[in-house]
N, CA, C and O atoms as a GROMACS GRO file, in nm:
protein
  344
    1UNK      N    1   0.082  -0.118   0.000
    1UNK     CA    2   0.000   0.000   0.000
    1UNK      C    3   0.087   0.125   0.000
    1UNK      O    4   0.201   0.104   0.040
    2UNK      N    5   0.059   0.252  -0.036
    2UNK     CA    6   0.051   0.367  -0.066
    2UNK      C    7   0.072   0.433   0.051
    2UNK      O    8  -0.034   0.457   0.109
    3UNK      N    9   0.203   0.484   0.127
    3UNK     CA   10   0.146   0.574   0.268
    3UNK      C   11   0.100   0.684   0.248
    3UNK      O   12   0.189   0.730   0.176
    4UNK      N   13   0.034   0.753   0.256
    4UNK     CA   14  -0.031   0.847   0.266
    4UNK      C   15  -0.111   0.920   0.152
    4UNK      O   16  -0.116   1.036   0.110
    5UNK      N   17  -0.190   0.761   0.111
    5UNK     CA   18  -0.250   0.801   0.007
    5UNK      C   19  -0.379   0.866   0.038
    5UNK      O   20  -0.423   0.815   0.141
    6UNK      N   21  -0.450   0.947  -0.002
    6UNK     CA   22  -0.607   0.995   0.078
    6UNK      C   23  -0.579   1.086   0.176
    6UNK      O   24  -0.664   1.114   0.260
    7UNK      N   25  -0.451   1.143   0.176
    7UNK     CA   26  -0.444   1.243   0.292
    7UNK      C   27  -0.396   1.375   0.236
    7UNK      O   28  -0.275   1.390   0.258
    8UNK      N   29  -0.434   1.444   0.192
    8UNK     CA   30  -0.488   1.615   0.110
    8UNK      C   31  -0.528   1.651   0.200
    8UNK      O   32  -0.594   1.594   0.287
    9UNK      N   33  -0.473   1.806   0.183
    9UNK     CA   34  -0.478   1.860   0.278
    9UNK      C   35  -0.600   1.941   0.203
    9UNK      O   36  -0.590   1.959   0.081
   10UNK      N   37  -0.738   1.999   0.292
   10UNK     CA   38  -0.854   1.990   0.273
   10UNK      C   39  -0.857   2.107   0.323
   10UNK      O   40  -0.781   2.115   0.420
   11UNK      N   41  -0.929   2.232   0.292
   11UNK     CA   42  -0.895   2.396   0.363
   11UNK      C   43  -1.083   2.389   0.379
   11UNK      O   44  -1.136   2.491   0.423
   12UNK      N   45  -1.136   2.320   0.358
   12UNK     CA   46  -1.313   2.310   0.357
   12UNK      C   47  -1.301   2.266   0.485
   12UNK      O   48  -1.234   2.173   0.532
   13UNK      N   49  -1.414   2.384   0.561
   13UNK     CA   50  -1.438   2.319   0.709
   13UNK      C   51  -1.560   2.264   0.671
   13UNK      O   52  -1.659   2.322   0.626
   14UNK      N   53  -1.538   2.121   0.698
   14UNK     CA   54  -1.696   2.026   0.700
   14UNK      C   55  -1.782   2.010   0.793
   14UNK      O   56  -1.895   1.962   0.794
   15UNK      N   57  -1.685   2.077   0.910
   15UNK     CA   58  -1.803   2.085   1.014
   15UNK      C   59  -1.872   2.194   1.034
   15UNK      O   60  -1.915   2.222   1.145
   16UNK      N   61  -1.892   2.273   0.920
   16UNK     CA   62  -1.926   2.437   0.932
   16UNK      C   63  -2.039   2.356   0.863
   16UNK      O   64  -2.024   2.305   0.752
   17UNK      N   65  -2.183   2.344   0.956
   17UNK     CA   66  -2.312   2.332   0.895
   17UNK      C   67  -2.392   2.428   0.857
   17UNK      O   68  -2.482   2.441   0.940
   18UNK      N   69  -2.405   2.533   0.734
   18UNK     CA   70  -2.480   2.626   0.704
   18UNK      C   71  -2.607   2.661   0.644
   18UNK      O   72  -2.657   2.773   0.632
   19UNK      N   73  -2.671   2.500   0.593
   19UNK     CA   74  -2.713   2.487   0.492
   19UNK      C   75  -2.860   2.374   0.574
   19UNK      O   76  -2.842   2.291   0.664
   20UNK      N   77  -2.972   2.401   0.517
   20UNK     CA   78  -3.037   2.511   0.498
   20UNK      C   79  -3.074   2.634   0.606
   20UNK      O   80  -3.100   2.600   0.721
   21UNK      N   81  -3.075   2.744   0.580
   21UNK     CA   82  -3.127   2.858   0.647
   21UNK      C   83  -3.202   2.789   0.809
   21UNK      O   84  -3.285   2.698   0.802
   22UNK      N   85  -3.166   2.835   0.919
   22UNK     CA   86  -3.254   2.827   1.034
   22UNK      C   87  -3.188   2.655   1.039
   22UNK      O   88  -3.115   2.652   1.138
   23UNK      N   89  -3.189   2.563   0.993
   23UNK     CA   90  -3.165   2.422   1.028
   23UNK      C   91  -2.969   2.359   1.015
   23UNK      O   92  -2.912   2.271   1.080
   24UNK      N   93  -2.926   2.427   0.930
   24UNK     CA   94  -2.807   2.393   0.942
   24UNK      C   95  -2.748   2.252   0.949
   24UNK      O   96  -2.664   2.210   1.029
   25UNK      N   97  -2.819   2.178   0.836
   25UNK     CA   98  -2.758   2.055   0.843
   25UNK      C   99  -2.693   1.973   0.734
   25UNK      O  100  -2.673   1.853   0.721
   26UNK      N  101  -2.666   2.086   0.654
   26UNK     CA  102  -2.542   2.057   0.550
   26UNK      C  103  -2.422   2.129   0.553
   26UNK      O  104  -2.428   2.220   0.636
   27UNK      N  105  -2.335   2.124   0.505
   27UNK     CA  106  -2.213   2.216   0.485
   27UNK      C  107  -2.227   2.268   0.342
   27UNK      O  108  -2.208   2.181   0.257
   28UNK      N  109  -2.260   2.408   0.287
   28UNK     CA  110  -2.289   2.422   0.217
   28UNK      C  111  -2.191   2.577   0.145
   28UNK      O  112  -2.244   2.684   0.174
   29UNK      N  113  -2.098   2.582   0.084
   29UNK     CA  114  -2.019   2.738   0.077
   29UNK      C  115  -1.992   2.712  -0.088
   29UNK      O  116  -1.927   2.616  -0.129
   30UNK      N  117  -2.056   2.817  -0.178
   30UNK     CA  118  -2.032   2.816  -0.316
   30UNK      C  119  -1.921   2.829  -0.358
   30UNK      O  120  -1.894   2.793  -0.473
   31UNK      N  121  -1.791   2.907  -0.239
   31UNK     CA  122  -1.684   2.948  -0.283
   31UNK      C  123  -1.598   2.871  -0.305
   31UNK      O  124  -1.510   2.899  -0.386
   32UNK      N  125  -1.602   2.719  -0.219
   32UNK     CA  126  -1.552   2.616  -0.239
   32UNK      C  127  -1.542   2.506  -0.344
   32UNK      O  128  -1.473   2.404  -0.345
   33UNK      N  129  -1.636   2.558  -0.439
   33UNK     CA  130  -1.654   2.468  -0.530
   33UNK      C  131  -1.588   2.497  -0.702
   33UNK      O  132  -1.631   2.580  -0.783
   34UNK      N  133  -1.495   2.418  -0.718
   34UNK     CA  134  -1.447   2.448  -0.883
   34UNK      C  135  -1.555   2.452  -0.944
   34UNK      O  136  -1.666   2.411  -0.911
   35UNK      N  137  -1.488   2.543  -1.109
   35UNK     CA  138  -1.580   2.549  -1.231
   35UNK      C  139  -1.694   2.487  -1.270
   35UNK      O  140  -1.805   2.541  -1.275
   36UNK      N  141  -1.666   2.359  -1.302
   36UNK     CA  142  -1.775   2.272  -1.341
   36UNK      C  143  -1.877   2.264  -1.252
   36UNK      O  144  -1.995   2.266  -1.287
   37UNK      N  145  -1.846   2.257  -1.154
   37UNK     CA  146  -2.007   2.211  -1.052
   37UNK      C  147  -2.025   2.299  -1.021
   37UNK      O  148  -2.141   2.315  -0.984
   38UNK      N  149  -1.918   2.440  -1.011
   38UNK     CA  150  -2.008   2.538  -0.922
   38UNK      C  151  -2.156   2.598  -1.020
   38UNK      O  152  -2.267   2.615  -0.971
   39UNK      N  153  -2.122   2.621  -1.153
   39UNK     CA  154  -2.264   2.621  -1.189
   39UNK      C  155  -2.343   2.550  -1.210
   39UNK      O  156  -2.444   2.595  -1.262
   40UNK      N  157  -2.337   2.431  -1.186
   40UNK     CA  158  -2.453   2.328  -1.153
   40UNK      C  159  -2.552   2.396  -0.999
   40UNK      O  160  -2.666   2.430  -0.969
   41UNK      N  161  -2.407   2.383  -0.934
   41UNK     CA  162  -2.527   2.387  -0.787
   41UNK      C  163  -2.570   2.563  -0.776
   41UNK      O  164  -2.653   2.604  -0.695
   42UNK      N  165  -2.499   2.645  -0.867
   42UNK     CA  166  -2.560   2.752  -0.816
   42UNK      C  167  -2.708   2.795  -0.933
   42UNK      O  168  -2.787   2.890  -0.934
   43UNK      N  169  -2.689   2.653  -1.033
   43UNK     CA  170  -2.841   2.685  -1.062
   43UNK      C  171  -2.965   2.562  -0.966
   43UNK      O  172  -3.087   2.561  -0.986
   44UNK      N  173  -2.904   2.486  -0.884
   44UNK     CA  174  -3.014   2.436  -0.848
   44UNK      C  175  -2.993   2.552  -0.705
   44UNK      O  176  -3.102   2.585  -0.659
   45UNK      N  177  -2.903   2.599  -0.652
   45UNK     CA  178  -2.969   2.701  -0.578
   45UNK      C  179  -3.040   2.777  -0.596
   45UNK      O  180  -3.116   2.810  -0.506
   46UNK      N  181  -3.045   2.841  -0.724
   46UNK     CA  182  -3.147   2.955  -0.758
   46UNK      C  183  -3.272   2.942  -0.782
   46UNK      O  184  -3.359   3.030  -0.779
   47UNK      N  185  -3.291   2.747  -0.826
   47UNK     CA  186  -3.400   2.696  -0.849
   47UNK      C  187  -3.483   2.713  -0.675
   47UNK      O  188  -3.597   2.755  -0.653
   48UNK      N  189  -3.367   2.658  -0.561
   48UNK     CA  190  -3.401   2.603  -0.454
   48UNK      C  191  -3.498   2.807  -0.413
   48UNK      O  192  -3.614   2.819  -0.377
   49UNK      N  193  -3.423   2.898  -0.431
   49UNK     CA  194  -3.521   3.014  -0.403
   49UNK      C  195  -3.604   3.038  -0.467
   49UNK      O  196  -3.702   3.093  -0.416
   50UNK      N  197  -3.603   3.023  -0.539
   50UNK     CA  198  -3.760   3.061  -0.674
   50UNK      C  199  -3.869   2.982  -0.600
   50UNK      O  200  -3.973   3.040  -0.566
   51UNK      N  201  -3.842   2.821  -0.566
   51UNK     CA  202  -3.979   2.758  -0.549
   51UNK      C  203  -3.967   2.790  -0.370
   51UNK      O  204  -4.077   2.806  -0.318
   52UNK      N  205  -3.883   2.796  -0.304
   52UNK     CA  206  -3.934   2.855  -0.178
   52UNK      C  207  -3.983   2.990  -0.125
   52UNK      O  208  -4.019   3.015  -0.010
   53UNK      N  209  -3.977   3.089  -0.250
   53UNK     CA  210  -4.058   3.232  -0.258
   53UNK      C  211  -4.195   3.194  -0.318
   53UNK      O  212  -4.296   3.251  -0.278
   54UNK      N  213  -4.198   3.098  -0.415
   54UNK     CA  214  -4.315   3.077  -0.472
   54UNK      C  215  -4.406   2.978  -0.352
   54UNK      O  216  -4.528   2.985  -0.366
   55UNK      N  217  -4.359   2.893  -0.243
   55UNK     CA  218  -4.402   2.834  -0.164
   55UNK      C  219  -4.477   2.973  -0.038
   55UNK      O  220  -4.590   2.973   0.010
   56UNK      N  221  -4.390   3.054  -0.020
   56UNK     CA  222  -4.419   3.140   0.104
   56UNK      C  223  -4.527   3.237   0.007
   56UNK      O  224  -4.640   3.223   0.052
   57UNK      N  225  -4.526   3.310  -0.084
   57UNK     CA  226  -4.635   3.322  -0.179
   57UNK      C  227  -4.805   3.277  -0.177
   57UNK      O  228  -4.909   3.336  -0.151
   58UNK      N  229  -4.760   3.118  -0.228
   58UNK     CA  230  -4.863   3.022  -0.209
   58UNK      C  231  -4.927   3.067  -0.068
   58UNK      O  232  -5.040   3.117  -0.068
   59UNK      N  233  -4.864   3.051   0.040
   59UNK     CA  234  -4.914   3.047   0.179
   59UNK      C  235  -5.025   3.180   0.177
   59UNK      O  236  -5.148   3.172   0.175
   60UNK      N  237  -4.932   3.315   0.180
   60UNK     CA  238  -5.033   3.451   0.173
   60UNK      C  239  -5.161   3.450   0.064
   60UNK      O  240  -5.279   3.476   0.088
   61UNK      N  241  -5.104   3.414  -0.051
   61UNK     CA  242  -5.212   3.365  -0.098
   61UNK      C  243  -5.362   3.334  -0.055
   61UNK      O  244  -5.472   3.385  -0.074
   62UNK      N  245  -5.301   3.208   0.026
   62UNK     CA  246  -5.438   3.129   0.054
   62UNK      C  247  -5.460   3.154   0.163
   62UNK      O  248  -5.524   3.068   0.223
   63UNK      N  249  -5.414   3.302   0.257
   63UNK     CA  250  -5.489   3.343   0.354
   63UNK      C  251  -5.561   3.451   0.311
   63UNK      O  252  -5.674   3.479   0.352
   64UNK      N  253  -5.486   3.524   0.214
   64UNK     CA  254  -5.587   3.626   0.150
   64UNK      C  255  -5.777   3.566   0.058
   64UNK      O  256  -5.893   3.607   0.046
   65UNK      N  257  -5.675   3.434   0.012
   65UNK     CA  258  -5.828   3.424  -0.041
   65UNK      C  259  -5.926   3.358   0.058
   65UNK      O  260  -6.042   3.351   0.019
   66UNK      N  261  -5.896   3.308   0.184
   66UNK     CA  262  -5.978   3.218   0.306
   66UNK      C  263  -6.014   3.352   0.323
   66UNK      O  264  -6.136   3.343   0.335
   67UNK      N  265  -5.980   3.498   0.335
   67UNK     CA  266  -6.016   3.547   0.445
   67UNK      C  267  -6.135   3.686   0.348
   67UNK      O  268  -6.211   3.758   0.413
   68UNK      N  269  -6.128   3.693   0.242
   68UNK     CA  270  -6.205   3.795   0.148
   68UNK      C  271  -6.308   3.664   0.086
   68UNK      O  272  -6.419   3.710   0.060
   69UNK      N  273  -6.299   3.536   0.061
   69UNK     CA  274  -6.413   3.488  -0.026
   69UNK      C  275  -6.454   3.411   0.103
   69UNK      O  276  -6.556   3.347   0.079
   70UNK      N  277  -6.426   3.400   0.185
   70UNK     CA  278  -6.475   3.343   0.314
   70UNK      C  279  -6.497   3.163   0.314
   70UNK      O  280  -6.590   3.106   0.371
   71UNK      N  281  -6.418   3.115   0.258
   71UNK     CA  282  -6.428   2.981   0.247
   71UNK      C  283  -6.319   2.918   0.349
   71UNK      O  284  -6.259   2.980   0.437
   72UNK      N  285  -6.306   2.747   0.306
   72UNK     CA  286  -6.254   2.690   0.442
   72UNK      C  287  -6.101   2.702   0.484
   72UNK      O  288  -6.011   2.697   0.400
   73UNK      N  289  -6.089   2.711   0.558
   73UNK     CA  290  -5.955   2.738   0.593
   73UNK      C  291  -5.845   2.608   0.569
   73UNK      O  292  -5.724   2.604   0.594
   74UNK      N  293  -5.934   2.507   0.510
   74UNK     CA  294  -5.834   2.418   0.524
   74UNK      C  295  -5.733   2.441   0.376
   74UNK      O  296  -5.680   2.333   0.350
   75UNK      N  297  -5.702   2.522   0.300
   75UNK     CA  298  -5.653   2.564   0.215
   75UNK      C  299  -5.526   2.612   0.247
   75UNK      O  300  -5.420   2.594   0.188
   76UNK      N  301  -5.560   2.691   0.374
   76UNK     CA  302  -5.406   2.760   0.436
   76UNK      C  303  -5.305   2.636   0.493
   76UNK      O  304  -5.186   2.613   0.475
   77UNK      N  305  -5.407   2.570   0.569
   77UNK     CA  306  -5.337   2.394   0.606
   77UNK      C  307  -5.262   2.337   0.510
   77UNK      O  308  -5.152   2.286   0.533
   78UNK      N  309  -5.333   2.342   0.357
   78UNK     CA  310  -5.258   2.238   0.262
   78UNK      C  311  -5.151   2.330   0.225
   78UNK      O  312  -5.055   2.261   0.188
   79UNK      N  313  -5.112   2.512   0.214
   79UNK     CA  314  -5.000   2.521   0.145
   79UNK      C  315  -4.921   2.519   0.273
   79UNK      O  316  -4.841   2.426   0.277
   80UNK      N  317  -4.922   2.574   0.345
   80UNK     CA  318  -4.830   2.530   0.504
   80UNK      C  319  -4.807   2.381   0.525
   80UNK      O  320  -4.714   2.337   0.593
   81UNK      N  321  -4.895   2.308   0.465
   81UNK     CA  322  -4.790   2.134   0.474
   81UNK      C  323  -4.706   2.159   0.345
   81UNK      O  324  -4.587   2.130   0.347
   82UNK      N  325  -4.754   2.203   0.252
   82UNK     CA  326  -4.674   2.218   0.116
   82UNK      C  327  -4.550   2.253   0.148
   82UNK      O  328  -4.445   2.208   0.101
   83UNK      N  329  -4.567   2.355   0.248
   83UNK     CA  330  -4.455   2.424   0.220
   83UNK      C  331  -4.360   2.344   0.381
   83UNK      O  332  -4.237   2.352   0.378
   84UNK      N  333  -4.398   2.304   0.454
   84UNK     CA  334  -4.336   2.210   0.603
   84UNK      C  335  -4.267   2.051   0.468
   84UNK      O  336  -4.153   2.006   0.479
   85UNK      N  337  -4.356   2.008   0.374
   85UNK     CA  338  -4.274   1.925   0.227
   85UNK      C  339  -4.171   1.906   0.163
   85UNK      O  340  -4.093   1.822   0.117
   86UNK      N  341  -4.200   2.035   0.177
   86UNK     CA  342  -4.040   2.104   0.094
   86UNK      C  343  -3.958   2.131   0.118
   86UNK      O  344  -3.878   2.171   0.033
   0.00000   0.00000   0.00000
């Protein structure tokens, strides 16, 4: 065997959990990432805000319309699980 094969020296703190917002249970830093993937993940990040603005959206939404057409509230329930889903 190889001595010290697998041992690179690594400047990424992996125990720095940043990822997602409020929960922190990935290690997540764009700066760390070479060419090729970094625009991969910084378009599924941009994807990841679009549908979680469009989720918090959804929510006001369907309190505005429970609360002017006066129907059931269980509408606000389904985008608030929608959005507890996601």
């Amino acid at each position: 065997m190889i001595a010290g094969l697998g041992k690179k020296e690594s400047k990424i703190d992996w125990t720095n959990f940043n990822f997602p917002p409020f929960l922190n249970l990935i290690h997540y830093d764009l700066n760390e990432l070479v060419e090729p993937e970094k625009s991969h993940v910084l378009k599924l990040y941009i994807s990841y805000l679009i549908f979680f603005v469009s989720a918090i959206l959804n929510i006001f939404n369907n309190i505005i319309i429970c609360i002017t057409v006066k129907i059931s509230a269980i509408r606000i329930f389904y985008a608030i699980f929608n959005f507890i889903l996601f």
